[in-house]
C-alpha positions in Angstrom: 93.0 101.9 101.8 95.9 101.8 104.4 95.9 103.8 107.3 97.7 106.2 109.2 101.5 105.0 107.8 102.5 107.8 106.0 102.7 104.8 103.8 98.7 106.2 102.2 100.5 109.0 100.7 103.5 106.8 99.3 101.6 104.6 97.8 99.2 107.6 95.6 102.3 108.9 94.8 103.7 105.7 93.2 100.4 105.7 90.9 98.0 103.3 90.1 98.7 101.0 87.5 95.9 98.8 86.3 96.8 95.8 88.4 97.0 98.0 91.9 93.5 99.9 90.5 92.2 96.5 90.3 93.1 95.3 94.0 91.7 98.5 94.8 88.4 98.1 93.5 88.2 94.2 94.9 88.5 95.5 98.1 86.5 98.5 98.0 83.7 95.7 96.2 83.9 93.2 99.4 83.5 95.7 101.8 80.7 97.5 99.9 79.0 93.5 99.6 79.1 93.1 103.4 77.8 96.5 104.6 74.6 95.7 102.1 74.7 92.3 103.7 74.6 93.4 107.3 72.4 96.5 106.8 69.4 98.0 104.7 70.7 98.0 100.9 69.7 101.9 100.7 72.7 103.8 101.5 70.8 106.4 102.7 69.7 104.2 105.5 73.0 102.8 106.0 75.8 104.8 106.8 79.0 102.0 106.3 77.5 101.3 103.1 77.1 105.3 102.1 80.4 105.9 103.5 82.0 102.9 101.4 80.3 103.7 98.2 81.7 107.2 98.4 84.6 105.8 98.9 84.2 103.4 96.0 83.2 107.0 94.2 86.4 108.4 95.4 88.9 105.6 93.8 86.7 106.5 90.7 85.0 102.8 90.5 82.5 102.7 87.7 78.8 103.1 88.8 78.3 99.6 87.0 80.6 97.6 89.3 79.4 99.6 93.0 75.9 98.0 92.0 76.9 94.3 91.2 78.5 94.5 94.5 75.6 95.7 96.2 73.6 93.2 94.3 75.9 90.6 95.6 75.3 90.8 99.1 72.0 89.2 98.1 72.9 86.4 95.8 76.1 85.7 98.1 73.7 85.1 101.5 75.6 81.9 102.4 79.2 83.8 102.2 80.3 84.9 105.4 83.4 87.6 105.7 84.5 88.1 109.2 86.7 91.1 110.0 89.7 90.1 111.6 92.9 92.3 113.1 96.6 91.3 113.5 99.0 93.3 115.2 102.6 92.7 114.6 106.2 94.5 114.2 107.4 95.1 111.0 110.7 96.0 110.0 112.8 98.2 112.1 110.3 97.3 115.1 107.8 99.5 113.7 104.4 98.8 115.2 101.6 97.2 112.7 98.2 97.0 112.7 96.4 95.0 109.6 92.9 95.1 109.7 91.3 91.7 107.2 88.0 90.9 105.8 88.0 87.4 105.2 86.1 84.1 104.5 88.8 81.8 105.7 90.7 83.0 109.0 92.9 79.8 109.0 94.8 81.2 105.4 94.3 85.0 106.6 96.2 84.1 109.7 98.4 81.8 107.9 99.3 84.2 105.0 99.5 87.2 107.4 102.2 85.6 109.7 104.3 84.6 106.5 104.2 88.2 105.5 105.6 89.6 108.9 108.1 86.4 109.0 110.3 87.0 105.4 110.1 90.5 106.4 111.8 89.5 109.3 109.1 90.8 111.2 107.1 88.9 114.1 103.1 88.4 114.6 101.7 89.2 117.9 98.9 88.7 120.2 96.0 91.1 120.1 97.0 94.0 121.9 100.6 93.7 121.3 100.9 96.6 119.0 97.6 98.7 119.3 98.4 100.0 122.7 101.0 102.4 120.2 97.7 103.8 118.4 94.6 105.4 119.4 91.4 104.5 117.8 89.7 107.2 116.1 86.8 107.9 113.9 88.6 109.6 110.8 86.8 111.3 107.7 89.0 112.5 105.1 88.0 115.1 102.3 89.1 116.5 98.8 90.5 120.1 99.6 88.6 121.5 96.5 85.6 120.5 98.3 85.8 123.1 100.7 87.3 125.7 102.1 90.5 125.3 105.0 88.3 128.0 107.0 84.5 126.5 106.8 85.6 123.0 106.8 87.4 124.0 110.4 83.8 126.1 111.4 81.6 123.1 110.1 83.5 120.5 112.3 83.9 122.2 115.6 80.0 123.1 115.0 79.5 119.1 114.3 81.6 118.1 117.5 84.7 116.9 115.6 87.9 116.9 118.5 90.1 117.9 116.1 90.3 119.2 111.9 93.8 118.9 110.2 94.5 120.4 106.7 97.1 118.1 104.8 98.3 118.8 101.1 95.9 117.2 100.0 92.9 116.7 101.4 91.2 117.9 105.1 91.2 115.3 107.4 88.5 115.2 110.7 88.8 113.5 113.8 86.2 112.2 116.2 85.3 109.6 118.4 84.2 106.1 117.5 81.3 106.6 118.6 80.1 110.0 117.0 82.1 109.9 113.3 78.3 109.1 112.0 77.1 112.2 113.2 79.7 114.2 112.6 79.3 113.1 109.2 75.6 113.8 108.3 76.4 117.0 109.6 79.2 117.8 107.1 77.4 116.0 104.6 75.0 119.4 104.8 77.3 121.2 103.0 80.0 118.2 101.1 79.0 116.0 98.7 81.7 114.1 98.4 84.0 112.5 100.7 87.6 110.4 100.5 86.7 108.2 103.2 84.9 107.2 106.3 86.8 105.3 108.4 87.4 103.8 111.8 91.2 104.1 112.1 94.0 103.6 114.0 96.2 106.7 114.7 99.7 106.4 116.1 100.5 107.8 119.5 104.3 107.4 119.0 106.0 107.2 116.5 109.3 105.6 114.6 111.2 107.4 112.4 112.6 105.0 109.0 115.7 106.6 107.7 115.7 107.2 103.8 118.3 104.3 103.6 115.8 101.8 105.4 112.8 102.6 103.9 112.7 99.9 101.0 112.7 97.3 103.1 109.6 98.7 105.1 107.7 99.8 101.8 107.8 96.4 100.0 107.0 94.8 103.8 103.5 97.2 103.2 103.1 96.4 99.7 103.2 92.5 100.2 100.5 92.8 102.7 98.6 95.6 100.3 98.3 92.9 97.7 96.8 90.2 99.7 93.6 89.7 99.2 92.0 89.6 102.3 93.6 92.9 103.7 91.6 95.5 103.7 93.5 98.2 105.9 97.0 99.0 107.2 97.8 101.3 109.7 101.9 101.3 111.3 103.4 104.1 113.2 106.7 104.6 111.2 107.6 107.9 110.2 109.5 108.0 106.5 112.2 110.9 106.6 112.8 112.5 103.4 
């Protein structure tokens, strides 16, 4: 679920116990619940829910619990999430975005802010950290999906700006505006996708020595284990 950190690939690599799968799949739930709420229940008619039940597909969530939290959206009519940024420096000044989906704003902001304080970090204003990031539509894909060469020749032919290759996975870049379309076009010839998401990518960047990176990963993990945070995106660099 976080962002553009380097901190996504730390945390894979530190596994997923039960209790992490299980935060996991809360979150991926809510956000699943309030795309069905807000749109047509028929992914195919409703691209945040398609893209967060492949997403839900990609954490491997049973089928079981993606349709109870469809279902919900219905039964749950009088509960109203709000999605909330905060923007913040972390440890070693890094620059922090933490993007919420929350029924209660007053213990969001309240929990948020005591996060960022014991880390001796400091809560800003809207605007006080995102001017470090560029906002970008971002879709991210399995490399044994596709090919390094046809996923590059499928998203210059869908009107991507730019396709990166990562260890891992193939990662797509767009506008805001057009990571819908770009998608249905890929979806033409990929069936399954990591994630679909509106993200925040760093312009700059702050490298964290190998010395001082506990401090910073445990400063991500406290916020990862809140409840109500969905998404965290930070510019800092980790040095091996």
């Amino acid at each position: 679920m976080a962002g553009h950190s380097h901190w996504a690939g730390i945390k894979h690599k530190k596994g997923k116990a039960d209790k992490q799968r299980s935060k996991i799949f809360s979150k991926l739930s809510k956000e699943i619940t309030v795309a069905a709420k807000l749109g047509d229940k028929d992914p195919n008619m409703n691209p945040r829910l398609r893209s967060a039940i492949q997403a839900a597909r990609s954490a491997n969530m049973p089928k079981d619990n993606i349709e109870r939290a469809i279902d919900r959206s219905s039964v749950s009519a009088e509960l109203n999430y709000e999605n909330l940024r905060y923007e913040g420096f972390g440890p070693e000044k890094v620059a922090v975005i933490v993007e919420t989906l929350t029924d209660n704003k007053n213990r969001t902001a309240s929990n948020v802010r005591t996060i960022f304080q014991k880390a001796g970090g400091s809560l800003g204003t809207q605007g006080s950290a995102s001017h470090n990031f560029n906002q970008l539509g971002v879709i991210k894909i399995d490399k044994k999906e596709i090919s390094d060469e046809r996923i590059f020749e499928l998203a210059t032919e869908a009107g991507a700006d730019e396709c990166k290759t990562n260890e891992d996975f193939h990662e797509i870049q767009c506008s805001v505006n057009e990571i819908y379309n770009v998608k249905k076009e890929l979806e033409k010839e990929v069936n399954n996708f990591i994630s679909t998401d509106i993200e925040w990518v760093p312009v700059n960047s702050v490298e964290i020595s190998k010395e001082k990176n506990e401090d910073l990963i445990n400063f991500f993990v406290t916020l990862e284990e809140n409840d109500d945070v969905q998404n965290i995106y930070s510019n800092a660099v980790f040095i091996k």
